[in-house]
Wavefront OBJ file of the C-alpha trace (Angstrom):
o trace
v 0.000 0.000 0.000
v 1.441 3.597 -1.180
v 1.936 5.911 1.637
v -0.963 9.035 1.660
v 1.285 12.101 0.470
v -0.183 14.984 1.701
v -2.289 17.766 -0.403
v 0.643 19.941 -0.925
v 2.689 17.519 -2.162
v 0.097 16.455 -5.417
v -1.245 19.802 -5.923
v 0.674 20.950 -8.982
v 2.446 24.756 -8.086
v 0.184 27.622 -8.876
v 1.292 30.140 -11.319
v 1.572 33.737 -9.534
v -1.284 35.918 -10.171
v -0.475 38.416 -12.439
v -1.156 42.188 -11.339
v -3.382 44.157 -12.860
v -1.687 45.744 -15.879
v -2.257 49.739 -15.403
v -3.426 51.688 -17.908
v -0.933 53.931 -19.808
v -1.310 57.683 -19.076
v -1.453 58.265 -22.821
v -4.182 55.684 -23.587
v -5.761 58.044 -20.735
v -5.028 61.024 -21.833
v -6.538 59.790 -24.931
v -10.005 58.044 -24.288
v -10.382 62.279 -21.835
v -10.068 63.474 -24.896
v -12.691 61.783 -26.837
v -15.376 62.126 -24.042
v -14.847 65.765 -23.585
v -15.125 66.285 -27.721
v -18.041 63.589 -27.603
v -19.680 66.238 -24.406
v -19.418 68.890 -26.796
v -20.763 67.353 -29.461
v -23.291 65.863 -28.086
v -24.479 69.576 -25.734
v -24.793 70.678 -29.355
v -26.996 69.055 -30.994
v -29.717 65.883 -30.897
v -27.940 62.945 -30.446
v -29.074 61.693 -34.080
v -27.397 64.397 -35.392
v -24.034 63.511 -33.915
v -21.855 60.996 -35.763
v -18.878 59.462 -34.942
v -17.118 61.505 -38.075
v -18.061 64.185 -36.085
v -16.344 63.073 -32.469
v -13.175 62.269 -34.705
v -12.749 65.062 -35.968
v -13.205 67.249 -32.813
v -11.126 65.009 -30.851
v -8.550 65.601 -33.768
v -8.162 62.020 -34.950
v -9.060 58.957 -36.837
v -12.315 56.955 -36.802
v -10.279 54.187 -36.674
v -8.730 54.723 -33.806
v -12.099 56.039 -32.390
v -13.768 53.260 -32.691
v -10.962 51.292 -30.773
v -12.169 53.171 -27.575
v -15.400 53.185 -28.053
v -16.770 50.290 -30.449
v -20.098 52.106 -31.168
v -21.813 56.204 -30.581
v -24.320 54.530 -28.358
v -21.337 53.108 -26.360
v -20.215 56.504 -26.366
v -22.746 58.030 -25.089
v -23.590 56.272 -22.552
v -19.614 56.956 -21.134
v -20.278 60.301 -21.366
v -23.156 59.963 -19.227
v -20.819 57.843 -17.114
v -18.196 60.661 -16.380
v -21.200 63.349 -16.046
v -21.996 61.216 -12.787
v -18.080 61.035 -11.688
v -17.481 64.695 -11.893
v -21.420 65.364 -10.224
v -20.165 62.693 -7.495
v -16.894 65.093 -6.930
v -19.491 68.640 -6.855
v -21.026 66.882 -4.144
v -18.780 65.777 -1.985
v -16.768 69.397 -2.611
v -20.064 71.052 -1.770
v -20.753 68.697 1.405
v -17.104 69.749 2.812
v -17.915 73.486 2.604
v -19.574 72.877 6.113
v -22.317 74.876 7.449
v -25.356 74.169 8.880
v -27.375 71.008 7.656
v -29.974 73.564 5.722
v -27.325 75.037 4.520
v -25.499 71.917 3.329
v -29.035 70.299 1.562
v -29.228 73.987 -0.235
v -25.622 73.268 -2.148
v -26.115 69.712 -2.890
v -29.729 70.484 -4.327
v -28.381 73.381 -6.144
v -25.279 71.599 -7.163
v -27.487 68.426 -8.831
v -30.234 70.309 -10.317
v -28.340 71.448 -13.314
v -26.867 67.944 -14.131
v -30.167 66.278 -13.763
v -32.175 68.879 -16.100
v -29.613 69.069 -18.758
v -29.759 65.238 -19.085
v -33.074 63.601 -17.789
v -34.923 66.316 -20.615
v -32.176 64.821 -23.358
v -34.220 61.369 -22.172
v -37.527 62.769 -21.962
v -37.036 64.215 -25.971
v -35.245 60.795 -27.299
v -36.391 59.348 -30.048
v -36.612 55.933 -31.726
v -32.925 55.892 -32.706
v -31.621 56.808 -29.209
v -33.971 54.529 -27.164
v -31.713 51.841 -26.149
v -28.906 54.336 -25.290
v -31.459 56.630 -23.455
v -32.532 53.194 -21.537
v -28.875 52.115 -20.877
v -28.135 55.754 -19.659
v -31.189 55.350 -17.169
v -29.948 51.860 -15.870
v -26.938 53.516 -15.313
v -28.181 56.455 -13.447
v -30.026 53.724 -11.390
v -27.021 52.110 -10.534
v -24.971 55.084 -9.389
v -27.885 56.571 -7.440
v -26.655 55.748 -4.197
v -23.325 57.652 -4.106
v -25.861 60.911 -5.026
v -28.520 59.925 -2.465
v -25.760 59.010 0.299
v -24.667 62.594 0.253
v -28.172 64.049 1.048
v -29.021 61.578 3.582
v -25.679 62.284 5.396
v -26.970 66.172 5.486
v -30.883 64.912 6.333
v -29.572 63.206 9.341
v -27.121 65.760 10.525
v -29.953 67.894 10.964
v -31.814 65.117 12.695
v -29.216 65.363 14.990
v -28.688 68.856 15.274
v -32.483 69.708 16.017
v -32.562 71.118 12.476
v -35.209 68.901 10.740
v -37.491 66.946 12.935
v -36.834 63.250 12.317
v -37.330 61.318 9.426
v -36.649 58.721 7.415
v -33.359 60.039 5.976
v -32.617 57.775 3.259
v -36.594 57.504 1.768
v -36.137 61.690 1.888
v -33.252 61.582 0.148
v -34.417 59.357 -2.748
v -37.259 61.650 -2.798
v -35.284 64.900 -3.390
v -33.476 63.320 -6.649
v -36.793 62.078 -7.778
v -38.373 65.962 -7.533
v -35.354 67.320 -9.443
v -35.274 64.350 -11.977
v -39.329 64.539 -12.713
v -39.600 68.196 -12.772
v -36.478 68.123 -14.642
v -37.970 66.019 -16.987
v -41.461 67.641 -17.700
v -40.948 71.185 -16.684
v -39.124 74.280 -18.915
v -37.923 75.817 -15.752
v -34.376 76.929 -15.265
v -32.176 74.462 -13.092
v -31.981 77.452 -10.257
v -35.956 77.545 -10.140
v -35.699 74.031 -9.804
v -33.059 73.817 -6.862
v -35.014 76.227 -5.227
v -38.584 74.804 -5.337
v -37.350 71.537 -3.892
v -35.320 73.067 -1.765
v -38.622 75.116 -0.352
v -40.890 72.221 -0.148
v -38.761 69.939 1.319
v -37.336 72.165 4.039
v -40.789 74.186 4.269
v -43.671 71.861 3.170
v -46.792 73.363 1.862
v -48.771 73.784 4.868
v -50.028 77.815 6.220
v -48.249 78.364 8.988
v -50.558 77.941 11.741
v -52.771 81.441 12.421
v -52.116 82.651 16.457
l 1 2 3 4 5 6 7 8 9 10 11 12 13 14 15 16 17 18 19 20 21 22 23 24 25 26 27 28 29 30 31 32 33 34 35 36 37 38 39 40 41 42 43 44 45 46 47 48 49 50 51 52 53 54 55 56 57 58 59 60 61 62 63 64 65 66 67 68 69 70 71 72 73 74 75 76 77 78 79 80 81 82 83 84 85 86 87 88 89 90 91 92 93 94 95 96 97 98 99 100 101 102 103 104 105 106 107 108 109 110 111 112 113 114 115 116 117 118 119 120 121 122 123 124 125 126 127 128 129 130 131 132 133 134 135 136 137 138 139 140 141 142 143 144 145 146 147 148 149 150 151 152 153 154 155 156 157 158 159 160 161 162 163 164 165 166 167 168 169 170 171 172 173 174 175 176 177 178 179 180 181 182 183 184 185 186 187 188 189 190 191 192 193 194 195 196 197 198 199 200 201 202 203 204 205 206 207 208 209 210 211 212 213 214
């Protein structure tokens, strides 16, 4: 009868893991370029008047090497969209660390995601046939970077829990609750972003109700 080696001893040795190769600063450098000339592009005009002929030439080179990046304009898009949230996601927590009282704090962030939200949530409401599936990818998206906008108003909502500012709540159903506001007035109503910050900001600070008569 063999003797039992043990399980180190048949195991075969494991290849090391390779790191994760970085990504060039060039390559970078690069794919910034082609978002900021697809941002433009797209800011000025429908999106089925934007072609990728278009984004090549204001990034100053060739489809080709385009389309490497960014395999089709609906993929391109939708990274737009995707840095849009990073740099809102940076305005936020910028405006959060400003300080200030807890009013004061849910008055910047409102103001600071009211322009972000109407300049791109009435691009979705307008979409035609031809941009449906990136207008639907762009709202999964949104979906699934909510949180890191809603975390930064519910941090404020129950800071003034806490501070005897707002009478207590449940922070992170308010919170959801502001973006919605800004994203469905956003959406249906040709008021100016500032109008918008600042009739959320009212009713949800304020309410609606008289004050009562002594």
């Amino acid at each position: 009868m063999q003797p039992v080696l043990p399980q180190a001893a048949i195991e075969p040795p494991r290849v090391a893991e390779r790191p994760a190769r970085a990504i060039p600063v060039w390559r970078q450098r690069r794919r910034d370029r082609i978002l900021a000339a697809a941002a433009d592009q797209f800011a000025a005009r429908p999106y089925s008047l934007v072609s990728m002929d278009d984004v090549a030439a204001a990034a100053v080179m060739g489809k080709a090497t385009l389309y490497r990046y960014f395999p089709s304009k609906e993929d391109l898009y939708v990274a737009v969209f995707d840095r849009v949230l990073d740099e809102l996601t940076a305005k936020l927590a910028a405006s959060a660390a400003q300080g200030g009282s807890a009013t004061a704090i849910l008055t910047r962030l409102i103001a600071t995601l009211a322009p972000t939200l109407a300049e791109h949530f009435r691009a979705l409401r307008a979409a035609d046939d031809d941009i449906i599936q990136a207008a639907e990818r762009k709202r999964r998206l949104f979906r699934n970077r909510r949180h890191s906008i809603t975390a930064r108003l519910e941090e404020a909502i129950m800071a003034g829990m806490a501070a005897g500012e707002l009478r207590p709540v449940r922070a992170a159903a308010c919170a959801h609750m502001i973006v919605g506001m800004i994203w469905t007035y956003s959406a249906n109503m040709p008021e100016a972003p500032e109008t918008i910050a600042q009739i959320v900001t009212d009713i949800f600070l304020n309410g609606t109700l008289a004050a009562p008569k002594r």
